[in-house]
MARDOZA-958006 format. One line per field, with one value per atom (N, C-alpha, C): atom name; x, y, z. Coordinates in Angstrom, 3 decimals, decimal comma. Each point is the difference from the previous one (the first is absolute). Layout:
BEGIN
atomo <- (CA ...)
east <- (X ...)
north <- (Y ...)
up <- (Z ...)
//
This chain:
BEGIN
atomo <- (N CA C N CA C N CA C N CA C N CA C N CA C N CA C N CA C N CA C N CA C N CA C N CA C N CA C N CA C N CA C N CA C N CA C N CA C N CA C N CA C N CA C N CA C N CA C N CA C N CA C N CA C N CA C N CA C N CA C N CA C N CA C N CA C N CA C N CA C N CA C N CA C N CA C N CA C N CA C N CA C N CA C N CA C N CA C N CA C N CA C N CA C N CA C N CA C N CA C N CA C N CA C N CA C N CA C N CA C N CA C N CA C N CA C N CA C N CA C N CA C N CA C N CA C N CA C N CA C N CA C N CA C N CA C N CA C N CA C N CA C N CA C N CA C N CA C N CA C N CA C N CA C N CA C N CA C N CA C N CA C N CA C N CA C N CA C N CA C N CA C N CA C N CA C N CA C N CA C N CA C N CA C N CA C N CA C N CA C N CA C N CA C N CA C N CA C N CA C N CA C N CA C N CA C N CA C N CA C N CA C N CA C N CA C N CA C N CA C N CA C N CA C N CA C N CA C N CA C N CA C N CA C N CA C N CA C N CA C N CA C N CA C N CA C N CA C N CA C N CA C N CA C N CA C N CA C N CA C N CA C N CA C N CA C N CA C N CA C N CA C N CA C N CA C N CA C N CA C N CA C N CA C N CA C N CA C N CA C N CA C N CA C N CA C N CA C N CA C N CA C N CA C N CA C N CA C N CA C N CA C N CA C N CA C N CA C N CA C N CA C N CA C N CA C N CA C N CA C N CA C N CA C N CA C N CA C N CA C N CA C N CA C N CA C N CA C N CA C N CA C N CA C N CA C N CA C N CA C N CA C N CA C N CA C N CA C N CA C N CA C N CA C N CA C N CA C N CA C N CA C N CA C N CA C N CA C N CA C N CA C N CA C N CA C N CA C)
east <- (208,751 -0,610 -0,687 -0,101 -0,134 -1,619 -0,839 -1,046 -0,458 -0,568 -0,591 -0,512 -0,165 -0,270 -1,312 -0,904 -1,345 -0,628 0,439 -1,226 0,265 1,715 0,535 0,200 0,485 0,602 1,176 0,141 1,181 1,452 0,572 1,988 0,512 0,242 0,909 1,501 0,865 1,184 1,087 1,149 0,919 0,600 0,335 0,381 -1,415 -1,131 -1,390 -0,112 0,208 -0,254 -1,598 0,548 -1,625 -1,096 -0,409 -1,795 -1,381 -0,749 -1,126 -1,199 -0,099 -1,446 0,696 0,995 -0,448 -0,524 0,457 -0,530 -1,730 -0,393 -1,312 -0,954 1,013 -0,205 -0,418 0,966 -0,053 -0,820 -0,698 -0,914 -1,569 0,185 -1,457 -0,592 1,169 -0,201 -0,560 0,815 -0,369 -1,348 -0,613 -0,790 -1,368 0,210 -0,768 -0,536 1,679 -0,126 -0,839 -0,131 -0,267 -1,081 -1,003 -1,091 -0,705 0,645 -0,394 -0,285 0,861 -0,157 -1,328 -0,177 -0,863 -1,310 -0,395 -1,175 -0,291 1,465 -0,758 -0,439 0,886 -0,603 -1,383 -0,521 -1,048 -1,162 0,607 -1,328 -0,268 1,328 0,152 -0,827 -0,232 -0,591 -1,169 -0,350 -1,362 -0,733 0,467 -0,258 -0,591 1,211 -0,266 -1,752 0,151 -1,071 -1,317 0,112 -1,066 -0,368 0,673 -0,097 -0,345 0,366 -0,616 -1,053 -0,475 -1,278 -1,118 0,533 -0,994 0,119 0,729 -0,082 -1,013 0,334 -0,691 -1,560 -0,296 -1,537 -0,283 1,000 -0,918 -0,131 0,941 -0,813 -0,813 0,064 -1,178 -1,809 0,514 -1,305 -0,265 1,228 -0,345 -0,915 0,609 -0,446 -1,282 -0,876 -1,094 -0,479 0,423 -0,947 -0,464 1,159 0,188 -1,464 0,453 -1,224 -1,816 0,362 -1,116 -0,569 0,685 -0,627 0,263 0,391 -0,646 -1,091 -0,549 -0,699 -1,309 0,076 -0,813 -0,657 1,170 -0,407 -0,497 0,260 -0,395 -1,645 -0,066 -1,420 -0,980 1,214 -0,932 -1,077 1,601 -0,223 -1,517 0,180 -0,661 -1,432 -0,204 -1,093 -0,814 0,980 -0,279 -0,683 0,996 -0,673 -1,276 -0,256 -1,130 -0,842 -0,089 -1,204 0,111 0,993 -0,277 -0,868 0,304 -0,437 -1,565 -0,188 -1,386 -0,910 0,805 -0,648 -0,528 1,140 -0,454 -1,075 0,068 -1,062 -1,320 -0,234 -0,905 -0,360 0,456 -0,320 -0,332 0,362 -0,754 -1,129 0,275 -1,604 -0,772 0,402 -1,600 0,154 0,605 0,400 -1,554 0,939 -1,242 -1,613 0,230 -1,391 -0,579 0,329 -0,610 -0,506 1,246 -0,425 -1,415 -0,307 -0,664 -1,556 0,667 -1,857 -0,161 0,684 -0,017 -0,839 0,466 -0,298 -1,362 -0,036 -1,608 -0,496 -0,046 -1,029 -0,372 0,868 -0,631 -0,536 0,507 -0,880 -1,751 0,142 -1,913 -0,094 0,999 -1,269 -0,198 0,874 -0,531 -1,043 0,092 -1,166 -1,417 0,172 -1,034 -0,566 0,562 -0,208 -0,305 0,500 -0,520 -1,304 -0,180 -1,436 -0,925 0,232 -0,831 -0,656 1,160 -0,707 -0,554 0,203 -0,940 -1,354 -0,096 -1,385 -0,780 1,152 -0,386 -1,073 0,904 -0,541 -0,842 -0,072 -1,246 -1,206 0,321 -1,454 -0,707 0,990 -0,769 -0,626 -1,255 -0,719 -0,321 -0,124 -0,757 -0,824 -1,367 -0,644 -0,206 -0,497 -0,757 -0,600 -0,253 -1,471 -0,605 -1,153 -1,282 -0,963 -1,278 -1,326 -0,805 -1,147 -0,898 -1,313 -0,464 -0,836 -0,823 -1,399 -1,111 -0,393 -0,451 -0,336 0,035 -0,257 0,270 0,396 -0,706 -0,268 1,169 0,508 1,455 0,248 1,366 0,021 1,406 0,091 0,314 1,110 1,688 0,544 0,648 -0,072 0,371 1,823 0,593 1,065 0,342 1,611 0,332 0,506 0,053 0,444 -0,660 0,177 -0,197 1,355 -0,291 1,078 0,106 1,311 0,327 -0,125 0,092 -0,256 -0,638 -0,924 -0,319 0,396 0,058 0,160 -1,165 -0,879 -1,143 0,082 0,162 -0,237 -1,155 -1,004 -0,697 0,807 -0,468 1,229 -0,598 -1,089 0,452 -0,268 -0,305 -0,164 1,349 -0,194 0,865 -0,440 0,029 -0,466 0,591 -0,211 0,498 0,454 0,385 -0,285 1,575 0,230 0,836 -0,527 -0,233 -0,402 0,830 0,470 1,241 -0,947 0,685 -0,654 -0,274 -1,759 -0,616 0,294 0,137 -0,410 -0,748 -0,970 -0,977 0,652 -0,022 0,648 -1,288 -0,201 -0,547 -0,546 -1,169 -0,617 0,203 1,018 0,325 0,173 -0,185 -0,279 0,449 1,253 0,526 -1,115 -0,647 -0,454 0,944 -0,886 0,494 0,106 1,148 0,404 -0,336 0,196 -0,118 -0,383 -0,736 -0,590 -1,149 -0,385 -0,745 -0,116 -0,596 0,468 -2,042 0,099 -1,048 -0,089 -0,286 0,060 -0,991 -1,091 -0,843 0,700 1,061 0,830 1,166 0,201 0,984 -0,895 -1,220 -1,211 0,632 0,785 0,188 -0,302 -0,627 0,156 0,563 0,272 0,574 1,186 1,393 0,907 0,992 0,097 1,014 1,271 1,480 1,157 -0,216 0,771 0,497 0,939 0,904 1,312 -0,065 -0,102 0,018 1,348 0,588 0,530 0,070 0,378 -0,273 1,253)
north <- (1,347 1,343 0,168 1,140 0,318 0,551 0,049 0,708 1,063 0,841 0,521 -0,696 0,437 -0,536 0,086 1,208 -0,339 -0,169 0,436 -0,221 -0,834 -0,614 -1,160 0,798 0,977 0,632 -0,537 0,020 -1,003 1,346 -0,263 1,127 -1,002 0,329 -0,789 0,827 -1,190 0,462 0,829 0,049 0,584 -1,402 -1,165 -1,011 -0,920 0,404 -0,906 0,542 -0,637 0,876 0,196 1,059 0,440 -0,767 0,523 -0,888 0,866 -0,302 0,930 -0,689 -1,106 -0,177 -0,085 0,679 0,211 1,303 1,203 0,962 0,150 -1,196 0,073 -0,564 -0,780 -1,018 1,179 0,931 1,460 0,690 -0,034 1,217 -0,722 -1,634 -0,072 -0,111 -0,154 -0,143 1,362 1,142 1,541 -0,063 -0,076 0,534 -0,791 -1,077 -0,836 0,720 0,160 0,698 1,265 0,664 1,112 0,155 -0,956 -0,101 -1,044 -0,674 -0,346 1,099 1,312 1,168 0,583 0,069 0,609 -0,247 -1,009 -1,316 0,470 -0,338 0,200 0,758 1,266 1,810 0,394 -1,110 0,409 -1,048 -1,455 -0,462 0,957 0,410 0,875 1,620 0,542 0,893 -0,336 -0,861 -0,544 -0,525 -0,731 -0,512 1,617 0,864 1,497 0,569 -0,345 0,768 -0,850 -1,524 -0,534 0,254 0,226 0,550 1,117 1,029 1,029 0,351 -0,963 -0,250 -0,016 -1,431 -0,645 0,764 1,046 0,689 1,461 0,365 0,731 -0,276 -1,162 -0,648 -0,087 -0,323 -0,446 1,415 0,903 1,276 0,607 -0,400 0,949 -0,941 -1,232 -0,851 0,564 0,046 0,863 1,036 0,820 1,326 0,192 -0,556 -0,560 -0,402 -0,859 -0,613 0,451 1,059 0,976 1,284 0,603 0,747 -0,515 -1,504 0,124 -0,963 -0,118 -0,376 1,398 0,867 1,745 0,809 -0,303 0,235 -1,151 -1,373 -0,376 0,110 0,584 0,793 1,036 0,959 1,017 0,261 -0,799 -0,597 -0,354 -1,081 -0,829 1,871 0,383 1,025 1,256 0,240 0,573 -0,317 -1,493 -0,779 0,143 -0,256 -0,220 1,489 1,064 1,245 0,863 -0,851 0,441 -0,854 -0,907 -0,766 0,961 -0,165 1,073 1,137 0,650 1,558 -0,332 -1,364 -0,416 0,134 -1,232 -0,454 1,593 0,845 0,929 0,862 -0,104 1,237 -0,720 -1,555 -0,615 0,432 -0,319 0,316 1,263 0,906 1,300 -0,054 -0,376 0,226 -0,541 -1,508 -0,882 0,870 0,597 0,976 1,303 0,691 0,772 -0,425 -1,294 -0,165 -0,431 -0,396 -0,809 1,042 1,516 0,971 0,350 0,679 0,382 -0,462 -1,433 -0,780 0,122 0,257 0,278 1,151 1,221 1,466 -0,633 -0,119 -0,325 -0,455 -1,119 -0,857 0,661 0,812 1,018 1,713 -0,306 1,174 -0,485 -1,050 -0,366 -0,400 -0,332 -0,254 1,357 0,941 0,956 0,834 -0,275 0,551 -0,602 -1,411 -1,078 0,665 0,040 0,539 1,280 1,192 0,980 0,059 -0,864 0,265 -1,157 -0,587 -1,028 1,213 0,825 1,105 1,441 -0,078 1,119 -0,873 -1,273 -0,190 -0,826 0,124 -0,012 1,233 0,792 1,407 0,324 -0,212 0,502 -0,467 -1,073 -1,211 0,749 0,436 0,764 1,246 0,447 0,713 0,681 1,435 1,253 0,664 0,087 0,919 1,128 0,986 1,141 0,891 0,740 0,831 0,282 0,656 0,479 -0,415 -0,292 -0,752 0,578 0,481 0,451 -0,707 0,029 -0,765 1,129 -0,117 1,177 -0,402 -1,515 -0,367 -1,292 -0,449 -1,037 -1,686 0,368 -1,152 -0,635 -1,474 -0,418 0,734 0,049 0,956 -0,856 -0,941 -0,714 0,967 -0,155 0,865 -1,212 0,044 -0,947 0,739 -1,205 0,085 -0,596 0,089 -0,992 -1,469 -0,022 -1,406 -0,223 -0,984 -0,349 0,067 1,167 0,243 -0,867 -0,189 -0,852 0,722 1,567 0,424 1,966 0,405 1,063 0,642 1,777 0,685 0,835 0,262 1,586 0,931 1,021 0,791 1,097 0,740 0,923 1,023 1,104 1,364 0,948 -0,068 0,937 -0,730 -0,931 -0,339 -0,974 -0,500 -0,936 -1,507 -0,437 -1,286 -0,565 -1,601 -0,540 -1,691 -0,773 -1,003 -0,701 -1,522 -0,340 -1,772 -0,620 -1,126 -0,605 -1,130 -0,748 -1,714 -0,366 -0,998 -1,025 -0,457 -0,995 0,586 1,038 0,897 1,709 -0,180 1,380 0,885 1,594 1,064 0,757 0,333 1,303 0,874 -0,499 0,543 0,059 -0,891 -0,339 -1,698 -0,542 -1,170 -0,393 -0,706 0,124 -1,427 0,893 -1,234 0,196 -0,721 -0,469 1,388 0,082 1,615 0,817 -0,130 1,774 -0,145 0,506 0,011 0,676 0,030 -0,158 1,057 1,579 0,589 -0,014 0,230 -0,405 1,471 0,874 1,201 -0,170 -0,935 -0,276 -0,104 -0,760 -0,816 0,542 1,371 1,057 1,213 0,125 0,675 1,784 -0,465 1,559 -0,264 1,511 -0,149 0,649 0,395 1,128 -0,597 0,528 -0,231 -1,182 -0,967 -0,937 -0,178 0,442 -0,438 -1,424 -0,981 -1,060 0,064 -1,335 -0,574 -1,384 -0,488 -1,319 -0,626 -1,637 0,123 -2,060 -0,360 -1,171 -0,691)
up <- (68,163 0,015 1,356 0,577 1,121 0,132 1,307 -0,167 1,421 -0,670 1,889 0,383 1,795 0,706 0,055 -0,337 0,152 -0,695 -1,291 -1,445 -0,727 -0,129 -0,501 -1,395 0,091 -1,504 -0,186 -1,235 -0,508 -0,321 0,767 -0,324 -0,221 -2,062 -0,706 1,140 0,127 0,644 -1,286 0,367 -1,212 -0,892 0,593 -0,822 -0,057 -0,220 -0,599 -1,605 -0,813 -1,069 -0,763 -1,102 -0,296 -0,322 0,832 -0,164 -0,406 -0,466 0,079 0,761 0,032 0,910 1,256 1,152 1,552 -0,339 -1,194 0,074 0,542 -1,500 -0,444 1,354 0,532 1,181 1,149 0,239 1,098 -0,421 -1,105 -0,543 0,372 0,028 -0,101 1,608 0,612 1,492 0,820 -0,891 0,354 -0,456 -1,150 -0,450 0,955 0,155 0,888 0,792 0,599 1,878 -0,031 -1,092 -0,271 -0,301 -0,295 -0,702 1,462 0,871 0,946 1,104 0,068 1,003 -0,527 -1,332 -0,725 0,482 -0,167 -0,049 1,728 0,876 1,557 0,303 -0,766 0,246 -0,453 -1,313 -0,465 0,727 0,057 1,695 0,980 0,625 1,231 -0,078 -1,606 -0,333 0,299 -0,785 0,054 1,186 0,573 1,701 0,639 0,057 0,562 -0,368 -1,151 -0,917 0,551 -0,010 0,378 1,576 0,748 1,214 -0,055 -0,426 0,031 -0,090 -1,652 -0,554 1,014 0,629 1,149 1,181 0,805 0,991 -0,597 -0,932 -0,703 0,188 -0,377 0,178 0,628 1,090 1,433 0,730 -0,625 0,605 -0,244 -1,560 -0,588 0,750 0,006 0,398 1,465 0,687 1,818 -0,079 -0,987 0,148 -0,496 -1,080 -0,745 0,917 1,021 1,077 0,988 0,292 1,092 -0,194 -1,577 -0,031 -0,020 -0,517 -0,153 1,176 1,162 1,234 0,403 -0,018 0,353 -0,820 -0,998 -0,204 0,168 0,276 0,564 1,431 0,887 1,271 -0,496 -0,429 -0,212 -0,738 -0,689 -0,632 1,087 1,008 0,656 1,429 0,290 1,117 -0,080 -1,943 -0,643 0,275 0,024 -0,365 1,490 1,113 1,298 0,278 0,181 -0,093 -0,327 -1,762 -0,403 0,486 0,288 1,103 1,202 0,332 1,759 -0,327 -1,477 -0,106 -0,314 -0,824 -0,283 1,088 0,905 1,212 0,701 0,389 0,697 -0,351 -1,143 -0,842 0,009 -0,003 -0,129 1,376 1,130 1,719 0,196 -0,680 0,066 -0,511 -1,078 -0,739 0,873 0,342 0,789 1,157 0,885 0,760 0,044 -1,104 -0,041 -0,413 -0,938 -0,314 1,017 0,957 0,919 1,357 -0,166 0,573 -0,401 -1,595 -0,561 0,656 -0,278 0,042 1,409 1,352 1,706 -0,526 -0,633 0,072 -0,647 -1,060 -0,478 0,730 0,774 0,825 0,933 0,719 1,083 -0,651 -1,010 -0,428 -0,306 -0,476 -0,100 1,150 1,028 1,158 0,589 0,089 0,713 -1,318 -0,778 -0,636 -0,022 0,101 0,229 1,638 1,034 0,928 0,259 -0,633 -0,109 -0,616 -1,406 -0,495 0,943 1,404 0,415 1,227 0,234 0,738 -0,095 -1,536 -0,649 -0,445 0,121 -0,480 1,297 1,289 1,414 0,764 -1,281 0,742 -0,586 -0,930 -1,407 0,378 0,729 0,352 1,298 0,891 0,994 -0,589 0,157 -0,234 1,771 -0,440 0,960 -0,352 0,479 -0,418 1,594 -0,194 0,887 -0,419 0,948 -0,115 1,105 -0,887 0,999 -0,506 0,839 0,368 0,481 -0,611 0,947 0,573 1,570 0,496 0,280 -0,877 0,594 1,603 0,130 0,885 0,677 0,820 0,951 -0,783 -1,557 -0,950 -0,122 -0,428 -0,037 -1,957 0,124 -1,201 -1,067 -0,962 -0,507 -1,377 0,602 -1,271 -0,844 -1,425 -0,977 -0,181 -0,069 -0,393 -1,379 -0,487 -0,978 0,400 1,377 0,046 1,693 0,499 1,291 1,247 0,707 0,860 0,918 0,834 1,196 1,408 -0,485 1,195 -0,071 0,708 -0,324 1,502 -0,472 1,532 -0,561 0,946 -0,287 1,151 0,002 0,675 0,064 0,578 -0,095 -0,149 -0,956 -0,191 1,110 0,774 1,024 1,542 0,237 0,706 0,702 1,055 0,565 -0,118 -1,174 0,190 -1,161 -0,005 -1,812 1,007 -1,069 0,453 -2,022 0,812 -1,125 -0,243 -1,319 -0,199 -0,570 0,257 -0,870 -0,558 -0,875 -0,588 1,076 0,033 1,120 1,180 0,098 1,556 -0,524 0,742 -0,573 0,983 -0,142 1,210 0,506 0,719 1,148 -1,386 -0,567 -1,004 -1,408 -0,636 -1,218 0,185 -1,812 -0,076 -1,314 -0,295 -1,402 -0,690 -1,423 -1,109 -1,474 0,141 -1,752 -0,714 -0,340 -1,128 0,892 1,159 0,746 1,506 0,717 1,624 -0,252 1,277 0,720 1,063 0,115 1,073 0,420 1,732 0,679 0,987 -0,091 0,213 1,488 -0,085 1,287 0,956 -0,400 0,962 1,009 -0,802 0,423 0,570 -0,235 0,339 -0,668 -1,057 -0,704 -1,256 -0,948 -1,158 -0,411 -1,778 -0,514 -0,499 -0,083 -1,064 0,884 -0,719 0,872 -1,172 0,649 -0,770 0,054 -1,296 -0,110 -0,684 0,365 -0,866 0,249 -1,286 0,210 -1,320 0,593 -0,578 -0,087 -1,385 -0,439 -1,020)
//
């Protein structure tokens, strides 16, 4: 009995007589072969599938990784920013506060200074007037305080004289709370202007 060449199937010839197991013999070899294509197609399915599987994952893991190292920049960029926006807003503030307290500090000194020369000025005192000398006698006017320097003049005459503190003048003589006018001394009497001032 004869067989193919590649699968080894058995061709009863015309003078082999009847047999039934090369039949059974050709049937189990097919069914084999057949169940062997089967089996590779369904590894070969499967292999596909597990590849796929695993390319599948590793993209889905890329892409998972991908976003969430973009949203960790993005977090991170976020983070950086709101410090910058902190930082800056903080630099204004000390900015202006630090303006603020400049503007204050020179506002009390020039007010400190303004009130050092309103009570500069307050302290100087002026008085004047008129005096009358009946006669030659020295004639003593009381003030509120003790001047540094007096001017007198006679109101009709040409004469008068000026005393500044520890120097007496040409007929005046500053004391304690007021002067001193010496009418002898100017050889006039009658109304003498003064201004004195302390």
């Amino acid at each position: 009995m004869q067989q193919t060449s590649k699968y080894k199937l058995n061709k009863p010839g015309v003078d082999d007589p009847i047999a039934i197991a090369p039949l059974n013999e050709n049937a189990d070899k097919i069914e084999a072969a057949i169940q062997a294509e089967i089996s590779a197609r369904a590894n070969a399915i499967q292999a596909e599938a597990s590849a796929r599987s695993s390319a599948d994952t590793s993209e889905t893991n890329a892409r998972t990784a991908a976003i969430q190292a973009e949203a960790k920049a993005r977090a991170s960029a976020d983070t950086t920013e709101t410090n910058a926006r902190t930082a800056a807003i903080q630099a204004e503030a000390n900015t202006r506060a630090n303006a603020d307290t400049t503007e204050t500090n020179a506002r009390i000194a020039a007010d400190n200074a303004l009130r050092t020369r309103i009570q500069a000025l307050e302290a100087k005192r002026i008085a004047y007037g008129t005096t009358y000398a009946p006669n030659s006698q020295d004639v003593v006017v009381t003030l509120s305080f003790t001047p540094y320097a007096v001017l007198i003049h006679h109101c009709y005459g040409n004469c008068g004289g000026l005393a500044l503190t520890g120097q007496n003048g040409y007929g005046v003589q500053i004391v304690t709370n007021g002067f001193k006018l010496s009418p002898g001394a100017l050889a006039m009497v009658g109304n003498f202007n003064y201004i004195a001032f302390g």
